[in-house]
C-alpha positions as CSV (number, residue, x, y, z in Angstrom):
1,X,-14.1,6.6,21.4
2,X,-11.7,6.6,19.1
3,X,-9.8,3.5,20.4
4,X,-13.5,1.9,20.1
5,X,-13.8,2.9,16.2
6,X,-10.7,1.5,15.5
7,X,-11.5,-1.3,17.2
8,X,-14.9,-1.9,15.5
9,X,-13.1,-0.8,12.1
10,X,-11.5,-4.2,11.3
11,X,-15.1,-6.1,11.7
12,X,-16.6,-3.3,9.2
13,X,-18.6,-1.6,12.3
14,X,-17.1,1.5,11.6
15,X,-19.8,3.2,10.7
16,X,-22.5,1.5,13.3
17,X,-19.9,2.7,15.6
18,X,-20.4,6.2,15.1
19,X,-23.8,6.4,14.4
20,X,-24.7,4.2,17.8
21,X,-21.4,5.5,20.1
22,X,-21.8,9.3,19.3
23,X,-23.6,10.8,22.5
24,X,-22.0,7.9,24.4
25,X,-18.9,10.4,25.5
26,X,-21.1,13.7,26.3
27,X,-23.6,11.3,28.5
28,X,-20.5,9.4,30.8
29,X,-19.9,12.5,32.4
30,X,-23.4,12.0,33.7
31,X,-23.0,8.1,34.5
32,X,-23.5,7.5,38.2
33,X,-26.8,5.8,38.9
34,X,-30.2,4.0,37.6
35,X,-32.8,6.5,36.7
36,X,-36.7,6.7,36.5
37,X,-38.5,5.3,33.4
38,X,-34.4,4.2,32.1
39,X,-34.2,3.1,28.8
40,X,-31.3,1.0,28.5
41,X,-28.0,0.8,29.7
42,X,-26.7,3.4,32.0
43,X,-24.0,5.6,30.5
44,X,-20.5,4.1,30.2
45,X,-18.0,5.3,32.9
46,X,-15.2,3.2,31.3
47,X,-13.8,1.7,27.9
48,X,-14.5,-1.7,28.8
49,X,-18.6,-0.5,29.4
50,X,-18.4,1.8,26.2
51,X,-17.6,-1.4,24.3
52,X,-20.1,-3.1,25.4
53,X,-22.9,-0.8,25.3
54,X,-21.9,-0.5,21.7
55,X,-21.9,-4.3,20.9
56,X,-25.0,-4.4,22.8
57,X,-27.1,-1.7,19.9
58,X,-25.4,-2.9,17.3
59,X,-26.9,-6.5,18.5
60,X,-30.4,-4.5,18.7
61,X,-30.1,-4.1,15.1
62,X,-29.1,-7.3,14.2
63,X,-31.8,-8.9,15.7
64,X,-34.5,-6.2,14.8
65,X,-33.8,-6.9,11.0
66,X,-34.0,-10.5,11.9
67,X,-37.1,-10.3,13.5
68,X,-38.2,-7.7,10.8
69,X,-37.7,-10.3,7.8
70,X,-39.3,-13.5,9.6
71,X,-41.6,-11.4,10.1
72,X,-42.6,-10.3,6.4
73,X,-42.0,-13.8,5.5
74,X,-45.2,-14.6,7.6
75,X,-47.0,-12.1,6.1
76,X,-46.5,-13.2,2.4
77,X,-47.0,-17.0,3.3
78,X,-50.4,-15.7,5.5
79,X,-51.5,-13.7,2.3
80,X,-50.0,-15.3,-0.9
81,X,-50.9,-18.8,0.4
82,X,-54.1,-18.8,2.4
83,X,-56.7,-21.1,1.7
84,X,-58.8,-19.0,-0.6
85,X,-55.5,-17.9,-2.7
86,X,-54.6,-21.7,-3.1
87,X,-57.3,-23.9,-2.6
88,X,-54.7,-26.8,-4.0
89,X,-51.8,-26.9,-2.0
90,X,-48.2,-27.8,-2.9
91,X,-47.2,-31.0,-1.9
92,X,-43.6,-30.1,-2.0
93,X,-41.7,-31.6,0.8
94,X,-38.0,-30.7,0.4
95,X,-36.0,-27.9,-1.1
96,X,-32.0,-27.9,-1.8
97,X,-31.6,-24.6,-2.3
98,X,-33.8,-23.4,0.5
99,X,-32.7,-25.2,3.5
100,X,-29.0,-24.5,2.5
101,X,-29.9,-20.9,2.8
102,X,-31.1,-21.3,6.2
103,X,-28.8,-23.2,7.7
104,X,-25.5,-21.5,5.7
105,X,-26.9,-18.1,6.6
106,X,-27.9,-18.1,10.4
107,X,-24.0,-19.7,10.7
108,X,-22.7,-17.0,9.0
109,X,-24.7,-14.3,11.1
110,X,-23.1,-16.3,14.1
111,X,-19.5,-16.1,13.0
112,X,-19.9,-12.1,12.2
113,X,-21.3,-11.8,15.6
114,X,-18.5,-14.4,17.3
115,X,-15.4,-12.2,16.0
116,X,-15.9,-9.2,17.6
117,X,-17.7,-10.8,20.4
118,X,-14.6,-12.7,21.6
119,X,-12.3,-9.8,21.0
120,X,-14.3,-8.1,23.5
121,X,-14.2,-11.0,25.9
122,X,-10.5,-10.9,25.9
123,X,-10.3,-7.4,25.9
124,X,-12.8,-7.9,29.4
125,X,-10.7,-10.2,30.7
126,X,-6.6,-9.3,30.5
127,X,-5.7,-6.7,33.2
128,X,-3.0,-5.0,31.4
129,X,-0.3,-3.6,33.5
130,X,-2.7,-2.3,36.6
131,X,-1.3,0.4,38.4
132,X,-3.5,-0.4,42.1
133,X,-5.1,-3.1,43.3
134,X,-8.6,-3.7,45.1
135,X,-9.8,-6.6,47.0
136,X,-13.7,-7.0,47.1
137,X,-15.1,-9.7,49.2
138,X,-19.1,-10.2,49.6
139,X,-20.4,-11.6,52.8
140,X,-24.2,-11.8,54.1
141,X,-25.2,-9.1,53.4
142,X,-22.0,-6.3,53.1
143,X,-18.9,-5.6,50.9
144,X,-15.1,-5.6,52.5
145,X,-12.8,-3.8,50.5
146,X,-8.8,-3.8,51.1
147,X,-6.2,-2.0,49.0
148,X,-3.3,-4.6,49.4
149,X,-0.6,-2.2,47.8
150,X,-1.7,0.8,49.2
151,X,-0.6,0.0,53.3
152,X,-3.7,-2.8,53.7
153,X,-6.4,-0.8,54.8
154,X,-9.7,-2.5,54.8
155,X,-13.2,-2.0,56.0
156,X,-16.5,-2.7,55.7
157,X,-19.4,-1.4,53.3
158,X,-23.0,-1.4,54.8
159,X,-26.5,-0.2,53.5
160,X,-27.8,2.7,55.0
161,X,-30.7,1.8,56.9
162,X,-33.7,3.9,55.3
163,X,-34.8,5.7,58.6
164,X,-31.3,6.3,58.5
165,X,-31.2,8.0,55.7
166,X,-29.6,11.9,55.3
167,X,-31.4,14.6,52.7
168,X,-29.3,13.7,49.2
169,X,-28.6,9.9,50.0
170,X,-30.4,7.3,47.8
171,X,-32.6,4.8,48.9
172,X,-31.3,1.2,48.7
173,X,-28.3,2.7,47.0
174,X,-26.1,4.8,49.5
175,X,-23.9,3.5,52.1
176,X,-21.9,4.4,55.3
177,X,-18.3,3.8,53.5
178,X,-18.0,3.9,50.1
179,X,-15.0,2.3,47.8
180,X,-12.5,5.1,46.6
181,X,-10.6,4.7,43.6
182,X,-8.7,7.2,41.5
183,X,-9.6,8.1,38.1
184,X,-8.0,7.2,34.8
185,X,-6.2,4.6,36.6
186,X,-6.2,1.0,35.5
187,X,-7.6,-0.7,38.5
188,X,-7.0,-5.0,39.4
189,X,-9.8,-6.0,41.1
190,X,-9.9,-9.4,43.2
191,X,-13.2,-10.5,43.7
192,X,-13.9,-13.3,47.1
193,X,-16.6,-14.5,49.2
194,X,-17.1,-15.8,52.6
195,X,-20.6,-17.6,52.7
196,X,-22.3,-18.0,49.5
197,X,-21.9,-16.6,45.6
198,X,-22.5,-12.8,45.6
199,X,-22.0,-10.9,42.4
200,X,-19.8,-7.4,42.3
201,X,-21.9,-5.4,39.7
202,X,-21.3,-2.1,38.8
203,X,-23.1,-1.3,35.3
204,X,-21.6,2.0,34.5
205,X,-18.2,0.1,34.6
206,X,-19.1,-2.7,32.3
207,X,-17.1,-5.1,35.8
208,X,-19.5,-8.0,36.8
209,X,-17.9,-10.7,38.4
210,X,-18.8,-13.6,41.0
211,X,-17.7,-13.4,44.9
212,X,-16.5,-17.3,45.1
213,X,-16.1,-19.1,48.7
214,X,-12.3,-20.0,47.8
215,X,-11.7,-18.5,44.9
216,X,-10.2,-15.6,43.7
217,X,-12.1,-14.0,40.5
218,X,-10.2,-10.8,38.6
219,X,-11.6,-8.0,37.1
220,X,-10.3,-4.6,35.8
221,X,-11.5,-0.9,35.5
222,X,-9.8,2.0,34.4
223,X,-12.7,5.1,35.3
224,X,-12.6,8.0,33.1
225,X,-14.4,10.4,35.0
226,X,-14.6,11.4,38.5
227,X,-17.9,10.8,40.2
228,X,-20.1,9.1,42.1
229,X,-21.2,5.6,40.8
230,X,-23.6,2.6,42.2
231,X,-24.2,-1.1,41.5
232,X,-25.6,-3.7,43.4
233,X,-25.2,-7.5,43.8
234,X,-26.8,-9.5,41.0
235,X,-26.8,-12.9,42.1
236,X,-29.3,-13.8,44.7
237,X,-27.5,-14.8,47.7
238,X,-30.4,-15.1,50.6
239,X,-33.2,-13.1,52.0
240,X,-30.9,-9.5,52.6
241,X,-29.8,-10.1,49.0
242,X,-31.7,-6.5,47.7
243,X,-29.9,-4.7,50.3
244,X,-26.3,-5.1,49.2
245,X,-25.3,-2.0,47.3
246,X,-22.4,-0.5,45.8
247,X,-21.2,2.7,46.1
248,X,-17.7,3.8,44.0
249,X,-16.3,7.4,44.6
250,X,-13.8,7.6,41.8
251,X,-11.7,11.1,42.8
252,X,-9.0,12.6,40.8
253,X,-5.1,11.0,40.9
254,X,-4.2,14.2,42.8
255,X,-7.1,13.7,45.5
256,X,-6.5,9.8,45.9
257,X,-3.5,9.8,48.7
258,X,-5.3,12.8,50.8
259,X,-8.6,11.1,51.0
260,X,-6.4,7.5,51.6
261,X,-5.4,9.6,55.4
262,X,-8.6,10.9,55.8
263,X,-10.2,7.0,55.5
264,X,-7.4,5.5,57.7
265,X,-8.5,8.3,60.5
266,X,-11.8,7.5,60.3
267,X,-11.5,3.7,60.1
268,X,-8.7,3.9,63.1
269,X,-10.9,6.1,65.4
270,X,-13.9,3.1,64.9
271,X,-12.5,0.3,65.6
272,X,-10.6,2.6,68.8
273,X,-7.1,1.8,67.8
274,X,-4.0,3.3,66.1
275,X,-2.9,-0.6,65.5
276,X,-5.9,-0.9,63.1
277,X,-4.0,0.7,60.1
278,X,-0.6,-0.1,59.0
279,X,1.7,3.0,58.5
280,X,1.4,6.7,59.8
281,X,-1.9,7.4,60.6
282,X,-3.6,10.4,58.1
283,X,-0.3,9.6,56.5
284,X,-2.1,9.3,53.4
285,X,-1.5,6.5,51.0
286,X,1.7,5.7,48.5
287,X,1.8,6.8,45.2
288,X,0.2,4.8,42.5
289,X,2.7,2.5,41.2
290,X,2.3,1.9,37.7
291,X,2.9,-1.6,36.2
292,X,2.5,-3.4,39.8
């Protein structure tokens, strides 16, 4: 949080920033998955979300004074000009001073807004010195994922049907493999498709990006906690578009390569050979390689 003061400090958000971005830390621990009766955004699992949910209330406020003032402006024209408070209407037609206000004003509010706005999308957009790579593509109606500098291995990422379903797993949310990353790592993530646009969304991550037919799209994520976290696909993409899920198991650095060898046994003993994985099988995965 205190990268994302700092950051606000130079636009004189400093103080917006603390009073809106306060519980922000304490609740990410707990960010993982859409809840009954929600109100707003899930809690941020990484800077780049934590940013934005701040932007996003600090917005709210903008707007809400907005609104607030047009709003008493209506009231004091409905009661201080009605019909029976002046019978004899002004004819004025123009006013100098007025209509510079309203158009210097709104401009201004749009500039203050556009600053920090495009700092953020920059921010969003610059993968800085990733340490792993991950290669998402969206097909009708399932994820691949492939880690390309840890040996290649890919599979696929399906729903679990919900007569399928195990006491724990989450309806339209769970499925049979789930992408595992490492925490506080800065993650590259290459984003394809195979058919039609899909869209990669993971909320708690602040990562939304478009699965292209021959394109490759780039996203990062550097997760701050371990956990458990879900998105979905946000860009309708035909008739099994509701029932392609996300599922992200972000485990810590320490945990990453031993889980890598217990993924390439399972994967390998599915598809019913040892050529399916390059490198020793259960070998585990490289070390992260920061800067690749």
């Amino acid at each position: 949080m205190l990268r994302l003061k700092t950051w606000l400090t130079g636009n004189g958000w400093a103080l917006l920033a603390r009073t809106l971005g306060a519980t922000s830390v304490a609740a990410a621990a707990e960010a993982a998955e859409p809840r009954p009766w929600q109100f707003g955004m899930q809690p941020p699992a990484t800077v780049v979300e934590e940013r934005l949910s701040t932007f996003h209330d600090a917005l709210l406020i903008i707007i809400a004074l907005i609104t607030a003032f047009v709003l008493g402006l209506l009231v004091y024209v409905i009661l201080r000009f009605n019909h029976r408070k002046n019978p004899a209407p002004s004819r004025t037609s123009h006013n100098t001073v007025v209509e510079m206000l309203w158009t210097v004003v709104p401009v201004l509010i749009l500039v203050i807004i556009a600053i920090p706005s495009f700092k953020l999308m920059y921010y969003m957009d610059r993968v800085q010195n990733p340490e792993m790579t991950i290669k998402v593509t969206g097909h009708q109606w399932y994820w691949s994922y492939e880690y390309p500098d840890q040996d290649g291995l890919s599979f696929d990422s399906n729903i679990i049907p919900e007569a399928e379903l195990k006491p724990g797993q989450k309806r339209l949310l769970d499925v049979d493999n789930p992408l595992v990353v490492p925490a506080d790592t800065i993650i590259r993530v290459q984003i394809t498709g195979t058919d039609v646009i899909h869209s990669w969304f993971v909320p708690s991550f602040g990562v939304q990006e478009y699965a292209i037919v021959g394109r490759l799209n780039e996203s990062w994520m550097k997760i701050e906690h371990e956990g458990t976290y879900y998105g979905q696909c946000n860009q309708i993409c035909g008739v099994n578009h509701a029932f392609m899920p996300i599922k992200v198991v972000a485990v810590g650095k320490g945990r990453f390569p031993a889980l890598g060898g217990r993924r390439q046994e399972e994967v390998c003993a599915r598809r019913g050979r040892a050529a399916c994985c390059r490198g020793a099988r259960g070998a585990g995965w490289p070390p992260l390689r920061a800067g690749g």
